[in-house]
PDB file with one MODEL, atoms N, CA, C and O in Angstrom:
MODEL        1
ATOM      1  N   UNK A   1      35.886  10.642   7.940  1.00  0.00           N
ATOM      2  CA  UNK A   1      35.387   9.381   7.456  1.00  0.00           C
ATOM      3  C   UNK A   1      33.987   9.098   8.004  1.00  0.00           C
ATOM      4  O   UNK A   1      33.008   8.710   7.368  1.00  0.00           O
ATOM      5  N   UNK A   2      34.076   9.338   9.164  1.00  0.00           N
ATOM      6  CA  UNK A   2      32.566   8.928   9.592  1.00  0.00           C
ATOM      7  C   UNK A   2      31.479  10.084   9.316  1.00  0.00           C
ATOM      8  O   UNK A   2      30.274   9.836   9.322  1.00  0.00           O
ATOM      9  N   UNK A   3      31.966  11.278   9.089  1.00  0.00           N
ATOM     10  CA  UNK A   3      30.906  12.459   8.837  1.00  0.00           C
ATOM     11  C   UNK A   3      30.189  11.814   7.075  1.00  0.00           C
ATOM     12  O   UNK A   3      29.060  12.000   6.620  1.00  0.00           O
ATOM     13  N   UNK A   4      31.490  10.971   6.386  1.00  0.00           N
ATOM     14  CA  UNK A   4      31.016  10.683   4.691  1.00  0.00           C
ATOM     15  C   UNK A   4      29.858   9.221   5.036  1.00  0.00           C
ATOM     16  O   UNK A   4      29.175   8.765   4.119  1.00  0.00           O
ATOM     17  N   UNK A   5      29.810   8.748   6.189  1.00  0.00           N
ATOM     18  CA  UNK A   5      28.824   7.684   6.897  1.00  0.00           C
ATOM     19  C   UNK A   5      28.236   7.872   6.658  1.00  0.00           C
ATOM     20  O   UNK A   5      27.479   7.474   5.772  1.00  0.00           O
ATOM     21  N   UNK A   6      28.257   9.277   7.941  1.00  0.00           N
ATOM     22  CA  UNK A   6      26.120   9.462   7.655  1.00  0.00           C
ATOM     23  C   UNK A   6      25.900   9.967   6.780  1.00  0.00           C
ATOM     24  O   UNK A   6      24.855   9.518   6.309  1.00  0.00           O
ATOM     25  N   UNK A   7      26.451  11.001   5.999  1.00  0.00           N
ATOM     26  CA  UNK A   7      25.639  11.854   4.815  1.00  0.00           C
ATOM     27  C   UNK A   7      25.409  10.784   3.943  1.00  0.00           C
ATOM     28  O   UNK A   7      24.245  10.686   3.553  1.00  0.00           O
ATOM     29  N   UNK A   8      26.503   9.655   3.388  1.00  0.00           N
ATOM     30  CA  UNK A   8      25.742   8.394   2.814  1.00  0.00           C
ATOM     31  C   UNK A   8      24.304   7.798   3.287  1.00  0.00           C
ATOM     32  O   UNK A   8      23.231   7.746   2.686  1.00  0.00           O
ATOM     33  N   UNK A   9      24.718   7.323   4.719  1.00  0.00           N
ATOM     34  CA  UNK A   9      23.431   6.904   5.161  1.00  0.00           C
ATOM     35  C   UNK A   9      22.273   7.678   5.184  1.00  0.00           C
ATOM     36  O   UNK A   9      21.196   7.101   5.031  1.00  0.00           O
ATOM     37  N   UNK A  10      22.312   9.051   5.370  1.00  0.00           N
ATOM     38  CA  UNK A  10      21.065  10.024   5.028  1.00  0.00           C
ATOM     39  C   UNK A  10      20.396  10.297   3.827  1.00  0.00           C
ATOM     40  O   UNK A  10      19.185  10.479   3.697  1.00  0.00           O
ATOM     41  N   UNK A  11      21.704  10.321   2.509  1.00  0.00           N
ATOM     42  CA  UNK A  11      21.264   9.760   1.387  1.00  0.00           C
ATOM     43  C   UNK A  11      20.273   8.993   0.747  1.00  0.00           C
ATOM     44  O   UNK A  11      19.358   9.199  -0.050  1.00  0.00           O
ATOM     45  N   UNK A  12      20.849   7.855   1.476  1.00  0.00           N
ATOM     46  CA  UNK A  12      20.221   6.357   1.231  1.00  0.00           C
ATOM     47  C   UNK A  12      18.831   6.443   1.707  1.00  0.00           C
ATOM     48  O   UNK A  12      17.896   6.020   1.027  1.00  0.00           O
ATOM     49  N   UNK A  13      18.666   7.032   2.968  1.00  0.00           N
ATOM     50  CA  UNK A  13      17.451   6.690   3.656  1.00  0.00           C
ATOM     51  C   UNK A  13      16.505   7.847   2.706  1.00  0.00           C
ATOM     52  O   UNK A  13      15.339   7.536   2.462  1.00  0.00           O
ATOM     53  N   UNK A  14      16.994   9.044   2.239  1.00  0.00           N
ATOM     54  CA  UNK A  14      15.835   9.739   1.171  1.00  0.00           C
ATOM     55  C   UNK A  14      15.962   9.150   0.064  1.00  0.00           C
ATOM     56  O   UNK A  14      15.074   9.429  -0.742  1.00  0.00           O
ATOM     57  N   UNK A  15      16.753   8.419  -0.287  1.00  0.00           N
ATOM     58  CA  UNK A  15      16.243   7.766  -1.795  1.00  0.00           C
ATOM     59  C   UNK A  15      14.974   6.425  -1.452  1.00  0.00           C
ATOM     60  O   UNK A  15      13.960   6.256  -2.130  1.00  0.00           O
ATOM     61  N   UNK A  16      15.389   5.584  -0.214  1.00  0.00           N
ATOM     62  CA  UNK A  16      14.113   4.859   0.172  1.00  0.00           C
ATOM     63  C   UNK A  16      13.003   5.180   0.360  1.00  0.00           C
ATOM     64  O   UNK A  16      12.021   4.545  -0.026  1.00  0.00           O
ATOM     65  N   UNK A  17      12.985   6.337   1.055  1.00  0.00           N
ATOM     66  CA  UNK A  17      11.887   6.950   1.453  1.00  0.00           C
ATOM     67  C   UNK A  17      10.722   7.569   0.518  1.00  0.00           C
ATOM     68  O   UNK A  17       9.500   7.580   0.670  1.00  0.00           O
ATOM     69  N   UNK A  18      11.973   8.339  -1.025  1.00  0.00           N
ATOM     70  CA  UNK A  18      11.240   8.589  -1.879  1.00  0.00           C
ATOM     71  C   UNK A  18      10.688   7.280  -2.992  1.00  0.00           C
ATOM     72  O   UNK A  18       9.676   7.299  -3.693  1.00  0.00           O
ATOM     73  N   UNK A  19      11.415   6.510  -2.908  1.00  0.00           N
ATOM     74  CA  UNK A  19      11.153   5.116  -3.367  1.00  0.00           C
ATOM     75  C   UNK A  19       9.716   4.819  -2.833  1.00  0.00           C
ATOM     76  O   UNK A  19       8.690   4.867  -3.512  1.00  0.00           O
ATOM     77  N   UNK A  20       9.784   4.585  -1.849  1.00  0.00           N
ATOM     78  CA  UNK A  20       8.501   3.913  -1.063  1.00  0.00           C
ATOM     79  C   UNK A  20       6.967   5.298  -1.269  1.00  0.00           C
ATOM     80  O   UNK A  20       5.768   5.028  -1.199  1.00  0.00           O
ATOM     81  N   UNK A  21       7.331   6.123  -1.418  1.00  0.00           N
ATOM     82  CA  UNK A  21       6.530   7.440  -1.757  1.00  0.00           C
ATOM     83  C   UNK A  21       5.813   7.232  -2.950  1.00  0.00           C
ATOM     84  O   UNK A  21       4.633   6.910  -2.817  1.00  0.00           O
ATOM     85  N   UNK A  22       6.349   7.366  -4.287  1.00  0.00           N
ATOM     86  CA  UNK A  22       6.030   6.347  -5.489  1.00  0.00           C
ATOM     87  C   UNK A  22       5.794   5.574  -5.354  1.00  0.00           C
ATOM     88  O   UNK A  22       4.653   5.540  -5.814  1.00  0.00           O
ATOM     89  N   UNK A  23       6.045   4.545  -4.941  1.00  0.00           N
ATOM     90  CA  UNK A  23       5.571   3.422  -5.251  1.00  0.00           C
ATOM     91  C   UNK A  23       4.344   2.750  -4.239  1.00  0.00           C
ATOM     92  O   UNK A  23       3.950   1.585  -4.275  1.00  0.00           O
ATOM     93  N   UNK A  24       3.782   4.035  -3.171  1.00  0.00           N
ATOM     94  CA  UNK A  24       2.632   3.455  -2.046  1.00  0.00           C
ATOM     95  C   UNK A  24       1.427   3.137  -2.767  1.00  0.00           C
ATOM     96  O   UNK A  24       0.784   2.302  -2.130  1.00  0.00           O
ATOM     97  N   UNK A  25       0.901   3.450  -3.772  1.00  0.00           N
ATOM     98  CA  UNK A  25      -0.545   3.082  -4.036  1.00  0.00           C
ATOM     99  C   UNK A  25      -0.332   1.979  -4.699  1.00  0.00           C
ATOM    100  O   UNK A  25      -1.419   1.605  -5.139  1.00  0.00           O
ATOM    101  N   UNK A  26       0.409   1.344  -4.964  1.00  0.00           N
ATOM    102  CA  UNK A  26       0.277   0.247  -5.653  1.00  0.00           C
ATOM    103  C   UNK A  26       0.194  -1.252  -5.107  1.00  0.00           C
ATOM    104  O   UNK A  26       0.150  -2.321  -5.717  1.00  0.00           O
ATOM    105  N   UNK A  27       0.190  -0.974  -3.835  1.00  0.00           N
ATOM    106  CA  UNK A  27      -0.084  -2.302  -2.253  1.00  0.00           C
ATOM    107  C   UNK A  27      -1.489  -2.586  -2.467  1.00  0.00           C
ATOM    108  O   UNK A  27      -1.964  -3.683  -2.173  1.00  0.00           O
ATOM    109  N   UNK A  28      -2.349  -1.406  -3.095  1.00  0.00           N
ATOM    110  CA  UNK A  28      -3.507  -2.021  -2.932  1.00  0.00           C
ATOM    111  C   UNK A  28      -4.052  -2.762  -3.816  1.00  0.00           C
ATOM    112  O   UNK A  28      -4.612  -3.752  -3.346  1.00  0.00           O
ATOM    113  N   UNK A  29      -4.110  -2.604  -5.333  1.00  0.00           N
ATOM    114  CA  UNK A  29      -4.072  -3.081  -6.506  1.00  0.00           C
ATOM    115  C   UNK A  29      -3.721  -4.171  -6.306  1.00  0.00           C
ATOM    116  O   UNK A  29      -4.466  -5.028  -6.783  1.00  0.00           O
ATOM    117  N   UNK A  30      -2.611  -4.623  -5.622  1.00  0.00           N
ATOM    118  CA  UNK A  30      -1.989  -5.700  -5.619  1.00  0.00           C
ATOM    119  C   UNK A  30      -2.985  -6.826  -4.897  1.00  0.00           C
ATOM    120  O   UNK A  30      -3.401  -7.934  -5.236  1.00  0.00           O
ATOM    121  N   UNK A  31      -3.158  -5.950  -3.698  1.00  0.00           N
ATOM    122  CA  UNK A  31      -3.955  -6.827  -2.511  1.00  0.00           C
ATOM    123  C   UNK A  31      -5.180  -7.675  -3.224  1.00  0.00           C
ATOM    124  O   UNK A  31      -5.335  -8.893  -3.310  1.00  0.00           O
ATOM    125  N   UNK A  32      -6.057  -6.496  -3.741  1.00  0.00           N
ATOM    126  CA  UNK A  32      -7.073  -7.378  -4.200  1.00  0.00           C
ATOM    127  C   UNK A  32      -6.845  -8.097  -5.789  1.00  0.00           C
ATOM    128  O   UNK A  32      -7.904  -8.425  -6.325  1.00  0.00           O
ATOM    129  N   UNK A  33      -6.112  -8.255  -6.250  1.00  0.00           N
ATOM    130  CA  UNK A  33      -5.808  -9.226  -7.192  1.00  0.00           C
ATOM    131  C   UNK A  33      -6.107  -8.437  -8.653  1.00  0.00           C
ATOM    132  O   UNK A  33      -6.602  -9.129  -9.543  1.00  0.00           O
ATOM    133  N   UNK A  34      -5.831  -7.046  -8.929  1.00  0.00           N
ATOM    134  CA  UNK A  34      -6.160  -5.998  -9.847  1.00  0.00           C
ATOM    135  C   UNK A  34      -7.026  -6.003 -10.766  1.00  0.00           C
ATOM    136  O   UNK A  34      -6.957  -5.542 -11.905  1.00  0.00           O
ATOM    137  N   UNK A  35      -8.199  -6.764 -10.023  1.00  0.00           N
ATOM    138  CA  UNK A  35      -9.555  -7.130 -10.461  1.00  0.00           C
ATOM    139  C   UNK A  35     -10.453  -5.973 -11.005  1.00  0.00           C
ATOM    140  O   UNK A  35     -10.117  -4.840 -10.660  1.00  0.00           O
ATOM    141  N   UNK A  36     -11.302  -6.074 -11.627  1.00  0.00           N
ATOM    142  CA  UNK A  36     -12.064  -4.985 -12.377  1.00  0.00           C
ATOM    143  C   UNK A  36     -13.518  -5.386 -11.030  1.00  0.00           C
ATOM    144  O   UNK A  36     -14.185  -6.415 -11.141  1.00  0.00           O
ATOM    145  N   UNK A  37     -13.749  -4.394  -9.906  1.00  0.00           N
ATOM    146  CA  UNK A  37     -14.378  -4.485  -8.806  1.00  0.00           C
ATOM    147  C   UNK A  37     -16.202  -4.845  -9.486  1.00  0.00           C
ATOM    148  O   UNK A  37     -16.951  -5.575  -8.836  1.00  0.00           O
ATOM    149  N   UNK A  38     -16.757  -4.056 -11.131  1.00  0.00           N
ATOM    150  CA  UNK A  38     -17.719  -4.298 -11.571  1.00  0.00           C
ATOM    151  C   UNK A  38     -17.777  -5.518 -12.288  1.00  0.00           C
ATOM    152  O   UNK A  38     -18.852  -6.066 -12.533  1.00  0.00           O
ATOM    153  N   UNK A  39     -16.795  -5.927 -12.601  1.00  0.00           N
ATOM    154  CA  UNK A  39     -17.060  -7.493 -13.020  1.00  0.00           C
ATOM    155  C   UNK A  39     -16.662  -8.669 -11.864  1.00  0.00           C
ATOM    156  O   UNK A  39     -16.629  -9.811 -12.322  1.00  0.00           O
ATOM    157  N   UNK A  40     -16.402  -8.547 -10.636  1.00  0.00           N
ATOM    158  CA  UNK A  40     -16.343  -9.241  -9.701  1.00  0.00           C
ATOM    159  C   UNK A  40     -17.697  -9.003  -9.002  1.00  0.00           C
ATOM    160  O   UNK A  40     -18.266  -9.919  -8.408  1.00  0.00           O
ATOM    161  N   UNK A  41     -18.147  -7.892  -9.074  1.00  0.00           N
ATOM    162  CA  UNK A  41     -19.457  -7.805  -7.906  1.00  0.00           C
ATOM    163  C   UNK A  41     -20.465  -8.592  -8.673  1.00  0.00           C
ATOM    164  O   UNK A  41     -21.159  -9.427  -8.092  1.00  0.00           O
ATOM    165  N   UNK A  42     -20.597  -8.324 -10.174  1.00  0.00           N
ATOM    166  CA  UNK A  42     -21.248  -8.879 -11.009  1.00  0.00           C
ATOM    167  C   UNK A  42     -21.464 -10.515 -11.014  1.00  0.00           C
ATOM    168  O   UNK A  42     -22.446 -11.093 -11.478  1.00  0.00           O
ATOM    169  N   UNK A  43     -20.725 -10.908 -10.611  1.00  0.00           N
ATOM    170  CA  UNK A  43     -20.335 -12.239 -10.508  1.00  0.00           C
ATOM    171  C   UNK A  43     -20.705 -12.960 -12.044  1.00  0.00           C
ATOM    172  O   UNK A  43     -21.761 -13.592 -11.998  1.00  0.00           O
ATOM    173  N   UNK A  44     -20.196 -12.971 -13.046  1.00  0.00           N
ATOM    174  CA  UNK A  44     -20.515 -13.132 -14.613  1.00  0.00           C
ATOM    175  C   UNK A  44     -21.877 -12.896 -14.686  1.00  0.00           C
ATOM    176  O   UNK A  44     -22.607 -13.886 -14.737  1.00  0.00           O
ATOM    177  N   UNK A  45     -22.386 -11.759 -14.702  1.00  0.00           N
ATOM    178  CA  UNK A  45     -23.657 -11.710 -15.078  1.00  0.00           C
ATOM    179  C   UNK A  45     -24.736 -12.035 -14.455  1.00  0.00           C
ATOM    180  O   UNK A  45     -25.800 -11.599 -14.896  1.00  0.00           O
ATOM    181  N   UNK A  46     -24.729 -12.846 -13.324  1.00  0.00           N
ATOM    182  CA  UNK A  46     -25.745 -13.688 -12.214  1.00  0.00           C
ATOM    183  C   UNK A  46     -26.318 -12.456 -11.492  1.00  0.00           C
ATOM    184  O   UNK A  46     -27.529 -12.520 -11.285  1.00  0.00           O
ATOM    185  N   UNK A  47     -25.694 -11.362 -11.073  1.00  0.00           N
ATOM    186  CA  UNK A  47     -26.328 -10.317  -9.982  1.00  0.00           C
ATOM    187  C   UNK A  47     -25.771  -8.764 -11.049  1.00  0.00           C
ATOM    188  O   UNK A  47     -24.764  -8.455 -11.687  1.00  0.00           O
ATOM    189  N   UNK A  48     -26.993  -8.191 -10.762  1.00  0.00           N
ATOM    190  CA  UNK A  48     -27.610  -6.873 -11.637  1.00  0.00           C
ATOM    191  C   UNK A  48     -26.687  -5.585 -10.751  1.00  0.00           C
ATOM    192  O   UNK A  48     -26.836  -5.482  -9.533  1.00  0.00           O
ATOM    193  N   UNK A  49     -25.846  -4.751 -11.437  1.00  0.00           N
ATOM    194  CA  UNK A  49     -25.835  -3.595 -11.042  1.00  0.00           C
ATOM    195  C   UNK A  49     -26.936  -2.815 -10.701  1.00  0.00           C
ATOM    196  O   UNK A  49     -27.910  -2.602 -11.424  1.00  0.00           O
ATOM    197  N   UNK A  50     -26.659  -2.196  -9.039  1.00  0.00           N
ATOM    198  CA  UNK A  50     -27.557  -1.261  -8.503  1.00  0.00           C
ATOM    199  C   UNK A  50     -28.465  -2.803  -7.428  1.00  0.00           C
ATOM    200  O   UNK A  50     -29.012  -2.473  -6.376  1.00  0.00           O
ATOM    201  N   UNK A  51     -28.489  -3.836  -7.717  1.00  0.00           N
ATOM    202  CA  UNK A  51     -29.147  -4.444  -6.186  1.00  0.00           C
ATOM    203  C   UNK A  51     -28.554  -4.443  -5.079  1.00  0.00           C
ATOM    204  O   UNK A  51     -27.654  -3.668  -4.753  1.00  0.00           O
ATOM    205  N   UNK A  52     -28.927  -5.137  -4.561  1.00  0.00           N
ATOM    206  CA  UNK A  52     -28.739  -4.939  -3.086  1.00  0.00           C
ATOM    207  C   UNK A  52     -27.246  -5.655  -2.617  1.00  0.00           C
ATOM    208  O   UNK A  52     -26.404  -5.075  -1.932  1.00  0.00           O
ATOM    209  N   UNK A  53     -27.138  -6.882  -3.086  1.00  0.00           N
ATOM    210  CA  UNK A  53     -25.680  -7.854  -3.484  1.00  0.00           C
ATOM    211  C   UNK A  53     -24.496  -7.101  -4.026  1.00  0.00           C
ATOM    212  O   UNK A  53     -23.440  -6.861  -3.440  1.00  0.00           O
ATOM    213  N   UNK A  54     -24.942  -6.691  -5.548  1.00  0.00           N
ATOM    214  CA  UNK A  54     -23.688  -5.790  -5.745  1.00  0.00           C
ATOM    215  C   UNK A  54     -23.353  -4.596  -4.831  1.00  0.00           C
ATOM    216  O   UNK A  54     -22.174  -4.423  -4.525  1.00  0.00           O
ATOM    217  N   UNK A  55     -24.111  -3.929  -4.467  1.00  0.00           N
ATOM    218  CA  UNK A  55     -23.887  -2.451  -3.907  1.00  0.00           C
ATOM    219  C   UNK A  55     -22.912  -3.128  -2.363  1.00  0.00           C
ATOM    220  O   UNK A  55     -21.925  -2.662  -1.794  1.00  0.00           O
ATOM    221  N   UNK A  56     -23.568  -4.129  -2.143  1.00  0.00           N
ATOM    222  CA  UNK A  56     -22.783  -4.815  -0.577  1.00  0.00           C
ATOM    223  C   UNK A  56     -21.206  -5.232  -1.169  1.00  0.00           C
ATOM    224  O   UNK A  56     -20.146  -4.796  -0.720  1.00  0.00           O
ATOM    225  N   UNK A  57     -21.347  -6.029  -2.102  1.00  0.00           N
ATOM    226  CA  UNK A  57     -19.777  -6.222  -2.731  1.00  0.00           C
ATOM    227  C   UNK A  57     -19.100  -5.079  -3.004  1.00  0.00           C
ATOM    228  O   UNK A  57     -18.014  -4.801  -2.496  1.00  0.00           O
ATOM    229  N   UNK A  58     -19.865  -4.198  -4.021  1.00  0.00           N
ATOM    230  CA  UNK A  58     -19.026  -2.780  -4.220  1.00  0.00           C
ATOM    231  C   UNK A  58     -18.434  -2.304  -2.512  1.00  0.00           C
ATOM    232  O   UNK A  58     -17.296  -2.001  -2.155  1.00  0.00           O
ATOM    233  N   UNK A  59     -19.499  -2.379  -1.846  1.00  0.00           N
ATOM    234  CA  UNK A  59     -18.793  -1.199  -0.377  1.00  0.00           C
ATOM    235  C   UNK A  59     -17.368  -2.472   0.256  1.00  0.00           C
ATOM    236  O   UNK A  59     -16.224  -2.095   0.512  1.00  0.00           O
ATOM    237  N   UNK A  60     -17.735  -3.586   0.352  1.00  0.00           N
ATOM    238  CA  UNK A  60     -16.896  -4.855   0.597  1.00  0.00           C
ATOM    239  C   UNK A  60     -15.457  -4.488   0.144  1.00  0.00           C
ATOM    240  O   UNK A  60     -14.437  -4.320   0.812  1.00  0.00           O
ATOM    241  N   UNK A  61     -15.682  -4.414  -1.200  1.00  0.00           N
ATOM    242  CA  UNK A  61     -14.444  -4.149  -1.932  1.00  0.00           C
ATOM    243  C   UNK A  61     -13.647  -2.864  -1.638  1.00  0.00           C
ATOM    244  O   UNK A  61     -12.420  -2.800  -1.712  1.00  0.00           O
ATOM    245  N   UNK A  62     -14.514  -1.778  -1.274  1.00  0.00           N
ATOM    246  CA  UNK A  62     -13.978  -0.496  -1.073  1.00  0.00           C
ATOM    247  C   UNK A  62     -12.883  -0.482   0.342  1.00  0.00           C
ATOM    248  O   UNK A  62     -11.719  -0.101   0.471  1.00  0.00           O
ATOM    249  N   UNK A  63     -14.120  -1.236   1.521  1.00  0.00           N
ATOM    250  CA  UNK A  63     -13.272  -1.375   2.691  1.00  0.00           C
ATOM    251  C   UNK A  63     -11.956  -2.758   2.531  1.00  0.00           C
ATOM    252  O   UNK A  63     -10.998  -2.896   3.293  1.00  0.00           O
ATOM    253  N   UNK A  64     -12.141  -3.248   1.862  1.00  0.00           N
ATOM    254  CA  UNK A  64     -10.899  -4.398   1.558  1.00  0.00           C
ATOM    255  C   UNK A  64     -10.073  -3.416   1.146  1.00  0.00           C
ATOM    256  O   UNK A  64      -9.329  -3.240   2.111  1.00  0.00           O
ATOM    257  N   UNK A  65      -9.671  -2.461   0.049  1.00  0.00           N
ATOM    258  CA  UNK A  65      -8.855  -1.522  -0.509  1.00  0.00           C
ATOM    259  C   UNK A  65      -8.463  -0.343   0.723  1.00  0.00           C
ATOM    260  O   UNK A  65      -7.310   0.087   0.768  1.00  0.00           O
ATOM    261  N   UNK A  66      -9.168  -0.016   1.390  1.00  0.00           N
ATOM    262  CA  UNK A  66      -9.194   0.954   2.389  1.00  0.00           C
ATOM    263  C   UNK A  66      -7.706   0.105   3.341  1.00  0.00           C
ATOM    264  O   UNK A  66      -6.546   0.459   3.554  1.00  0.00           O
ATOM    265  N   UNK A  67      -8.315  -0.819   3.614  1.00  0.00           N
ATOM    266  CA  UNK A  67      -7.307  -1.694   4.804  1.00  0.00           C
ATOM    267  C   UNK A  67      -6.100  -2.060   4.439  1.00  0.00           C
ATOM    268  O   UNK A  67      -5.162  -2.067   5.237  1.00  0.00           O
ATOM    269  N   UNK A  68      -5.946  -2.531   2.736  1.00  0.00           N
ATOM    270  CA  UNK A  68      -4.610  -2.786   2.117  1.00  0.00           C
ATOM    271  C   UNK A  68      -4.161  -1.472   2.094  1.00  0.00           C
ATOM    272  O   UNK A  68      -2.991  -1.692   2.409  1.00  0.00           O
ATOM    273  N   UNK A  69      -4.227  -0.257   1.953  1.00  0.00           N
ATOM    274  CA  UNK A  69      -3.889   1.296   2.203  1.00  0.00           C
ATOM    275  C   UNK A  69      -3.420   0.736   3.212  1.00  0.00           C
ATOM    276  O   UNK A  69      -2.473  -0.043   3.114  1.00  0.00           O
ATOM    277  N   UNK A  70      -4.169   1.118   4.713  1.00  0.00           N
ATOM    278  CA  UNK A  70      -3.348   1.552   5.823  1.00  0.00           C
ATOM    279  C   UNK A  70      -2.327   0.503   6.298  1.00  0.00           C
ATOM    280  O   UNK A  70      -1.723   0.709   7.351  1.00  0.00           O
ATOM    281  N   UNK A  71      -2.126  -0.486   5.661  1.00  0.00           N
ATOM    282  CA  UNK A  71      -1.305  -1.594   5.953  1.00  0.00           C
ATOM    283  C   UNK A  71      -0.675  -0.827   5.538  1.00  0.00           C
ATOM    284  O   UNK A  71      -0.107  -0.067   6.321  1.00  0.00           O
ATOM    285  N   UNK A  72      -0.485  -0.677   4.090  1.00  0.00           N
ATOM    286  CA  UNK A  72       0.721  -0.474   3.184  1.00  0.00           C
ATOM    287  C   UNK A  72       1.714   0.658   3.925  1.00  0.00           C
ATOM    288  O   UNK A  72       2.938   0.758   3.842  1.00  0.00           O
ATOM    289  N   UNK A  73       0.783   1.452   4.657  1.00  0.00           N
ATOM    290  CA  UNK A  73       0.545   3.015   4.941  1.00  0.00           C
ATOM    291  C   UNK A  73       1.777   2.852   6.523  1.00  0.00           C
ATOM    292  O   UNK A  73       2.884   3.338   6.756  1.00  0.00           O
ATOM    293  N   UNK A  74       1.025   2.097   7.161  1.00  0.00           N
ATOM    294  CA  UNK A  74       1.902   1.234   8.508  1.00  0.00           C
ATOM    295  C   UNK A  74       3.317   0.738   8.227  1.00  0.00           C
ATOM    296  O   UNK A  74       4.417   0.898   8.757  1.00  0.00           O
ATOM    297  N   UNK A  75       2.914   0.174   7.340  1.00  0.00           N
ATOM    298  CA  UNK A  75       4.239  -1.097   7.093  1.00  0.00           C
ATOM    299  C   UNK A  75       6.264   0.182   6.848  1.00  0.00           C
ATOM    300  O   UNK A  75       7.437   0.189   7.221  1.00  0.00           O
ATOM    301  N   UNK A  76       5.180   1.034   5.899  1.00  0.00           N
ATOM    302  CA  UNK A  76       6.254   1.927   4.860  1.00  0.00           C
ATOM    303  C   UNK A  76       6.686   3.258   6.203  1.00  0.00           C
ATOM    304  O   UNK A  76       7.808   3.754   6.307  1.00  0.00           O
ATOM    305  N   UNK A  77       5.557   3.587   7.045  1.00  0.00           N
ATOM    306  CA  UNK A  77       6.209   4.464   8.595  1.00  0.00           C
ATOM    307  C   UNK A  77       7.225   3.639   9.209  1.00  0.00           C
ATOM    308  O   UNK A  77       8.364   4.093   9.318  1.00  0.00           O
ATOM    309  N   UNK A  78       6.847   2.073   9.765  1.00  0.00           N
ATOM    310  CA  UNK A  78       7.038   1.353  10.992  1.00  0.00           C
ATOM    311  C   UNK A  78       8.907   1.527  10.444  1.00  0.00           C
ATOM    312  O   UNK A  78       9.841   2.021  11.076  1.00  0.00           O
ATOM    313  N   UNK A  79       8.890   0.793   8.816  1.00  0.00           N
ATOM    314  CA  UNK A  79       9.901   0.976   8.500  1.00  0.00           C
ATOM    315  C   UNK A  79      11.204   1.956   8.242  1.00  0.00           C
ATOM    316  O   UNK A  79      12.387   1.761   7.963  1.00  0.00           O
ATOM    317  N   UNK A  80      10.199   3.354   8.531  1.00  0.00           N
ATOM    318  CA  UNK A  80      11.282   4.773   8.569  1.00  0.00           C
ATOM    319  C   UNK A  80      11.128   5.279   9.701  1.00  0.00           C
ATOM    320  O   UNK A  80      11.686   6.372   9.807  1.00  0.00           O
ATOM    321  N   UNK A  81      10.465   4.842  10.814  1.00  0.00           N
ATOM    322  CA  UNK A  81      11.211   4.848  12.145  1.00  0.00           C
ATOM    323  C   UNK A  81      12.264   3.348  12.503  1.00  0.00           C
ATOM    324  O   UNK A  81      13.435   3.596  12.792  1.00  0.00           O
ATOM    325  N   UNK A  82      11.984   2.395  12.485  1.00  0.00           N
ATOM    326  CA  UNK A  82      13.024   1.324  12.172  1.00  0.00           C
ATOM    327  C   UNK A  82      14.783   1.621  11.935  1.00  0.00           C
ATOM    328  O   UNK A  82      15.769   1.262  12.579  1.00  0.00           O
ATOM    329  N   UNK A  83      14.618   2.412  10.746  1.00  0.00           N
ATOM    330  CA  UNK A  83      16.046   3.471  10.292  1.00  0.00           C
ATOM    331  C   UNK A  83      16.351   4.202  10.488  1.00  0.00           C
ATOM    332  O   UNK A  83      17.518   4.565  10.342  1.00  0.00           O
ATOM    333  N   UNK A  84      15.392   4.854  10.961  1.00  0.00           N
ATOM    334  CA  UNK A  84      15.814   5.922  11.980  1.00  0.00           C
ATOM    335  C   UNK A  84      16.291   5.513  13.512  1.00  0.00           C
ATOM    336  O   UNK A  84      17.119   6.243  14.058  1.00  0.00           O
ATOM    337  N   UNK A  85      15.762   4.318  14.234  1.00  0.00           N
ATOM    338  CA  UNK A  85      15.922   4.360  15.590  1.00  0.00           C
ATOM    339  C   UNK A  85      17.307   3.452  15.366  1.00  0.00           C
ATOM    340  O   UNK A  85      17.903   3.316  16.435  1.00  0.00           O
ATOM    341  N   UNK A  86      17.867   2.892  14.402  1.00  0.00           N
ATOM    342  CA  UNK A  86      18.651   1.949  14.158  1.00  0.00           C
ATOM    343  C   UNK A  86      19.738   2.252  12.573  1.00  0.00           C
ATOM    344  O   UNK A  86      19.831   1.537  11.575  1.00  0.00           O
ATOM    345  N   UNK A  87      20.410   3.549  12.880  1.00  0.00           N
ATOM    346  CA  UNK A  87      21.165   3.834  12.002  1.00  0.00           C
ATOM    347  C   UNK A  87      22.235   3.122  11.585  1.00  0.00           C
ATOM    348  O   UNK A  87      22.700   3.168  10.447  1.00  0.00           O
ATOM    349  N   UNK A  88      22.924   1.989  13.127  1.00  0.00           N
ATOM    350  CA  UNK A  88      23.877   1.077  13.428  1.00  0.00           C
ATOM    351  C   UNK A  88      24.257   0.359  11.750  1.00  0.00           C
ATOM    352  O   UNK A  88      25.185   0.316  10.943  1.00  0.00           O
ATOM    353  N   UNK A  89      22.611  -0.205  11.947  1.00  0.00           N
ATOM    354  CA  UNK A  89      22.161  -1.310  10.969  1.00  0.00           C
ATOM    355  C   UNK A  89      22.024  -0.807   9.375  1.00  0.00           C
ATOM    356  O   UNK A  89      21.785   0.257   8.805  1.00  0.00           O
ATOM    357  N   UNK A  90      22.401  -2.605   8.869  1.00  0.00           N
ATOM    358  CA  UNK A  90      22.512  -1.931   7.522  1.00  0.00           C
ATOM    359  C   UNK A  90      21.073  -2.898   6.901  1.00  0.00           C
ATOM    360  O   UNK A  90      20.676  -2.742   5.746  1.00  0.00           O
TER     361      UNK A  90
ENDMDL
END
């Protein structure tokens, strides 16, 4: 009975795991509000692709996306050591 435990629970934890695998790039999209980054830097037309404003928003935006990554990136480890150090738990 308890050997059908864990192979359940080992189960479970690769179907999460592959769950969370698929579905990692999509934390970031989310983060910044799945904005089109050239019509936000643009600000409706007020500031010119290639100045000095947009190119600062473009890199802005890049490192905002960069950071929602390694969150996402953190969050989805912290949580498969979590299940791992705590098999107890359901």
């Amino acid at each position: 009975m308890r050997q059908t435990s864990a192979r359940l629970a080992l189960v479970l934890m690769a179907a999460l795991a592959l769950a969370g695998c698929a579905a990692r790039n999509q934390g970031a999209a989310v983060a910044l509000g799945n904005d089109d980054d050239d019509a936000v830097c643009q600000a409706g037309g007020k500031v010119a692709p290639g100045s000095a404003e947009y190119v600062a928003c473009r890199k802005d935006r890049d490192v905002q996306r960069q950071r929602a990554e390694a969150r996402a990136d953190r969050r989805q480890r912290d949580l498969g050591e979590y299940m791992l150090n705590h098999p107890d738990r359901r």
